[in-house]
C-alpha positions as CSV (number, residue, x, y, z in Angstrom):
1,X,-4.6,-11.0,30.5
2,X,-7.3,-11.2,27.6
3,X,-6.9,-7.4,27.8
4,X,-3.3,-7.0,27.1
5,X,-3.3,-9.8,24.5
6,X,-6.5,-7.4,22.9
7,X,-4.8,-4.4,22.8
8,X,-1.6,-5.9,21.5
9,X,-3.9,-7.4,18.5
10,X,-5.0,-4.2,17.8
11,X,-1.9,-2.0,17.8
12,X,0.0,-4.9,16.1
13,X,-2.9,-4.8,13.2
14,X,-3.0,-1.2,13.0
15,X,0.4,-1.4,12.5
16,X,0.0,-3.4,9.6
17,X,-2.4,-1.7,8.0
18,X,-0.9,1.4,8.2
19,X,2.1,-0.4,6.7
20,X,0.1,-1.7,3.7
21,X,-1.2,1.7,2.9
22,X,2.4,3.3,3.4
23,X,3.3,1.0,0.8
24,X,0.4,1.9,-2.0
25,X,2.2,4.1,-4.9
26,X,-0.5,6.9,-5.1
27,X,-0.3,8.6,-8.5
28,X,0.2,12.6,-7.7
29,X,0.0,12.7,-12.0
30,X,-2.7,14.9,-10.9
31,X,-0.8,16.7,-8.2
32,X,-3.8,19.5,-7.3
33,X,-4.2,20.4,-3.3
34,X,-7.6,18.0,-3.7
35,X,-5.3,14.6,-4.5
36,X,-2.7,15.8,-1.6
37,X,-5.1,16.1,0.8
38,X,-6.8,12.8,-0.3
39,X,-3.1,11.0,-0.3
40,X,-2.4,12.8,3.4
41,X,-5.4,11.3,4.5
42,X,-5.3,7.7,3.0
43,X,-1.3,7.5,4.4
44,X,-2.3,8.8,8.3
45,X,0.1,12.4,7.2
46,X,-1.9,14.2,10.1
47,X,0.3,17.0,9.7
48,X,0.0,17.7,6.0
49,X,-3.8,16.7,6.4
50,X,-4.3,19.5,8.7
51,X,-2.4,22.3,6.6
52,X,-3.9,20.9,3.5
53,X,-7.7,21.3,5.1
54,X,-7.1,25.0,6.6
55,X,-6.3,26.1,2.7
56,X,-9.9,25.6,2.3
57,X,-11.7,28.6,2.2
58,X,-15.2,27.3,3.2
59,X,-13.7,25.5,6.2
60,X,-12.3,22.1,6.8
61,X,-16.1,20.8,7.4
62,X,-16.5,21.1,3.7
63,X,-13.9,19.4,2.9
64,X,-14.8,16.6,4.2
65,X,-18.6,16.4,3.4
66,X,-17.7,17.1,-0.2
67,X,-14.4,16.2,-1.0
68,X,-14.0,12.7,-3.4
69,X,-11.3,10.8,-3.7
70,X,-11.5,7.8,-6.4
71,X,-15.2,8.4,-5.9
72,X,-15.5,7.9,-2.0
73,X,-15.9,10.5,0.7
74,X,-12.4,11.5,2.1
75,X,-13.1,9.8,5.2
76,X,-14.2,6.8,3.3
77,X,-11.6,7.1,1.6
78,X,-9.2,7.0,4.6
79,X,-11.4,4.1,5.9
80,X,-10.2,2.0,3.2
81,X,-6.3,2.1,3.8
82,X,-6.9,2.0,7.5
83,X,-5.6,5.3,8.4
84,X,-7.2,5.4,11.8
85,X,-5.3,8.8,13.0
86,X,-7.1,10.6,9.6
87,X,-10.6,8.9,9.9
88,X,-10.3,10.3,13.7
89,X,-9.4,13.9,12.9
90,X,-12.2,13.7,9.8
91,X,-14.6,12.7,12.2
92,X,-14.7,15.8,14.2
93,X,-16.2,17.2,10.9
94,X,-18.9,14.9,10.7
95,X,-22.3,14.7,11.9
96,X,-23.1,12.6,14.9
97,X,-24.2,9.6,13.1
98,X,-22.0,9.6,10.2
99,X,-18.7,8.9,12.0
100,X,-16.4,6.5,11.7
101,X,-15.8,3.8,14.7
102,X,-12.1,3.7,14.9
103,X,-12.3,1.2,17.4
104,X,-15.0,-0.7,15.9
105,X,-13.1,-1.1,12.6
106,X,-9.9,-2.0,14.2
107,X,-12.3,-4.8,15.9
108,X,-13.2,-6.2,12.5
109,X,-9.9,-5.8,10.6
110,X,-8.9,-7.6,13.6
111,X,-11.5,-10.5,13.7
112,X,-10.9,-10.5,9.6
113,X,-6.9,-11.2,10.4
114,X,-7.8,-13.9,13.3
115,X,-10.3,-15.8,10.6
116,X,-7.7,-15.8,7.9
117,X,-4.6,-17.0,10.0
118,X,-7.4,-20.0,11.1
């Protein structure tokens, strides 16, 4: 039982957070491929992520070691809006111990939600 009301938690927060980064107004002023693929990844667009990356001629690896967006790593930046499908795909990029815990982070956002609604 403590497993299903888990895993409800989770996808019911992840939900949210995805929500609240749908509804961030990114300004494309700058619309170059480097704020596209930064918006793709912030809003969980796995499918414009993925075309945006393969445009890069050194490889999607460099794109996300050295790609900045509002001066964080791509991934970190995706870490910040919860986009947990992005910081997934990024993370195939990274070395070993620079990735992401997806499930970790749900875990906290999670425990961060619980605490508040206390």
């Amino acid at each position: 039982m403590k497993t299903v009301t888990l895993l409800v938690t989770i996808l019911t927060s992840t939900i949210a957070f995805n929500t609240q980064a749908d509804s961030i107004q990114f300004d494309t002023s700058n619309a170059d491929r480097n704020t596209h693929t930064c918006i793709a990844a912030a809003t969980n667009d796995l499918d414009k992520l993925k075309s945006l990356m393969g445009l890069e001629q050194y490889g999607e690896k460099n794109v996300v070691e050295n790609l900045h967006c509002n001066e964080l790593t791509i991934t970190e930046f995706a870490t910040k809006y919860h986009a947990y499908d992005s910081i997934a795909y990024l993370n195939k990029f990274l070395h070993k111990n620079r990735k992401v815990d997806v499930v970790a982070l749900a875990n906290s956002q999670q425990n961060s939600i619980t605490e508040t609604a206390e």
